[in-house]
N, C-alpha and C positions, 0 to 999 in steps of 0.2 A: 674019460672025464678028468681025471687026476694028472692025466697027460697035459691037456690043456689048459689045467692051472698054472702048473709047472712055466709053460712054454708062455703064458701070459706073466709072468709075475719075472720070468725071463726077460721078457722085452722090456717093461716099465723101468728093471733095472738099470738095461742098455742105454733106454733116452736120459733116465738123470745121470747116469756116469756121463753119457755125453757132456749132454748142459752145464752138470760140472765141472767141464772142462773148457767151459770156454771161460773166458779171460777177460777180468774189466773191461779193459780196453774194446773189445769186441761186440760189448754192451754196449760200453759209451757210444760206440760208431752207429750203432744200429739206435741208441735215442736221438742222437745228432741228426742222423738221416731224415728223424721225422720232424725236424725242426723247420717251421717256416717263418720270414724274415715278411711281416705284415706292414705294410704304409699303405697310407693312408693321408686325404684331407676334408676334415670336418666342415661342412656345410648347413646355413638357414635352410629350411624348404622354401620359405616365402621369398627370397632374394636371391640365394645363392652366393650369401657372403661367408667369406673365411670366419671360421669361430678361434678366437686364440685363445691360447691357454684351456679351452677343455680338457675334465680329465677321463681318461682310459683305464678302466680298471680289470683286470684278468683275474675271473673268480675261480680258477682251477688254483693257479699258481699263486693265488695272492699278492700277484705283485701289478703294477701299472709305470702309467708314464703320462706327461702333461704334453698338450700341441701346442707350436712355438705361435709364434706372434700372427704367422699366415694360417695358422690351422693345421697346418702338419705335423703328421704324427708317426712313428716306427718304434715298433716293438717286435720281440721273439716270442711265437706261439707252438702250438701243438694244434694238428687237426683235433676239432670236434669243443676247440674253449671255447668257452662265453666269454664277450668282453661285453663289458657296461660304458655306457656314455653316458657323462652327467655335463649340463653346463647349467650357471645361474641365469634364468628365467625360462629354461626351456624343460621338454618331459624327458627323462632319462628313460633312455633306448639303448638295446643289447644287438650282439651281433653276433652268432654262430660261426667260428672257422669252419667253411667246409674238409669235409675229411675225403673228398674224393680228389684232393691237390695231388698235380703230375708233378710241381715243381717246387723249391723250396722256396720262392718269390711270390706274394699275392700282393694289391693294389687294391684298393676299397675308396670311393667317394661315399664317405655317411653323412644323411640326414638328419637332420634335428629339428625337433617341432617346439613352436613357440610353446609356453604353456599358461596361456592366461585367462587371470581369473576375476571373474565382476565381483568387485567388494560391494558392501551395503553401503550406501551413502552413510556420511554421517556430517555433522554441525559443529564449528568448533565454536562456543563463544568465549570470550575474554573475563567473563564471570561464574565461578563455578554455579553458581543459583541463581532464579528471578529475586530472590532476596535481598543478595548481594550488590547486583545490579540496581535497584531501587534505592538500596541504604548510598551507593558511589553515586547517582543522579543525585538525590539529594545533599549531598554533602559538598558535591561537586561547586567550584566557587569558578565564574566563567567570567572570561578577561574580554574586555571592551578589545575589538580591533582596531578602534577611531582616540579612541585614546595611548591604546598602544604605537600609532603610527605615529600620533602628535607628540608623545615622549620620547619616540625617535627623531623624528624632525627637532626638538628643540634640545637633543643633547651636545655637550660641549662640541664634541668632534665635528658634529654638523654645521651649528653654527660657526664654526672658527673657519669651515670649510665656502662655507656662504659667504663670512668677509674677505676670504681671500679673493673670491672671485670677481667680487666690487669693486668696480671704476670708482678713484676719489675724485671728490669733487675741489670747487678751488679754491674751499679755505682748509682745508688738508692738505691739499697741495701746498699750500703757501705757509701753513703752520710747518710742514715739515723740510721745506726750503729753509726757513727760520732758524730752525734747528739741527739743520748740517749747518747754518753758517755760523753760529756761534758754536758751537764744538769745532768748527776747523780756529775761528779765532782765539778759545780759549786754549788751543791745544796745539796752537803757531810756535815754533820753536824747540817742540818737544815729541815723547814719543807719544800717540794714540793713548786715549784712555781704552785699560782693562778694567770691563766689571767687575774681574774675581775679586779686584782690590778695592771697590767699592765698601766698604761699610755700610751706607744707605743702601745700598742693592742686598748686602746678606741680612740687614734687618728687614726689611720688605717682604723678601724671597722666605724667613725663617716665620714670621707671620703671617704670608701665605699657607703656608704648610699646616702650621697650630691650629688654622681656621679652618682647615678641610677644603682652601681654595681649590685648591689643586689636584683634587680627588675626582676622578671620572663622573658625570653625571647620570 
């Protein structure tokens, strides 16, 4: 019996002097080895459109990656990780790496399911209370339509707009025949009169103004 302790506590030694004898490097190769290079393109189930920007999250490693604009996505795993899929308005759904991979390359089409949800109706009104509402009806001060069209109709703009389009008849006509011919005769020999140089025009124009003539209607 004491033989067999012996020769058991013998061997245990043998495998850790092994083991420790192998060498970073030798580890690192054999983690490497188990490294698989996972892509992938995220998909609706209802359509079968690309999702972009989804993220992928790897809850062993804590670490993840975002799918580009078509859905595509590649990351470095380990058999047997869970990865997470989240997208905004869909159910976040996991995906197990299988651990029976022959190679270091896997390819994955994931599904993503809508996630919708019936909200309660609701009402919105423009007055927090029936109270509110009662006290703004009655305070409320309501504007004639027929009056308002008639005060547009008879504002300055309009009306100026109205005589321009007026056929003169023939004693405007002939008053202002009148009146280009005496301006050309008063002003035979010389150069055109300018109003700026009027007097009478800047008092006229300066009493226009004081009286509110001139002011928009």
């Amino acid at each position: 019996m004491l033989k067999k302790y012996y020769l058991f506590c013998l061997l245990g030694l043998i495998c850790s002097t092994a083991r420790a004898q192998e060498t970073p490097s030798e580890r690192a190769n054999v983690h490497d080895s188990m490294l698989v290079q996972l892509s992938g393109v995220i998909v609706s189930s209802d359509s079968l459109t690309q999702m972009p920007f989804a993220t992928i999250f790897n809850r062993q490693s804590r670490r993840g990656t975002i799918a580009d604009y078509y859905g595509f996505f590649s990351l470095v795993v380990l058999p047997g990780d869970t990865l997470m899929f989240s997208y905004y308005g869909y159910k976040t759904s996991s995906f197990i790496v299988p651990d029976t991979l022959k190679e270091n390359r896997y390819s994955i089409i994931h599904m993503m399911y809508e996630d919708a949800e019936n909200l309660p109706e609701i009402t919105v009104y423009p007055w927090p209370s029936r109270a509110d509402f009662a006290r703004a009806f009655v305070e409320m001060k309501p504007y004639d339509d027929a009056l308002r069209r008639a005060q547009k109709q008879l504002s300055g703009e309009s009306l100026a707009f109205a005589a321009g389009r007026l056929s003169t008849d023939g004693s405007l006509t002939y008053s202002w025949q009148q009146n280009q011919q005496n301006t050309k005769l008063y002003t035979m020999g010389q150069s055109p009169v300018n109003n700026l140089f009027n007097p009478y025009s800047w008092a006229s124009f300066i009493q226009a103004w004081k009286s509110g003539k001139l002011g928009r209607q």
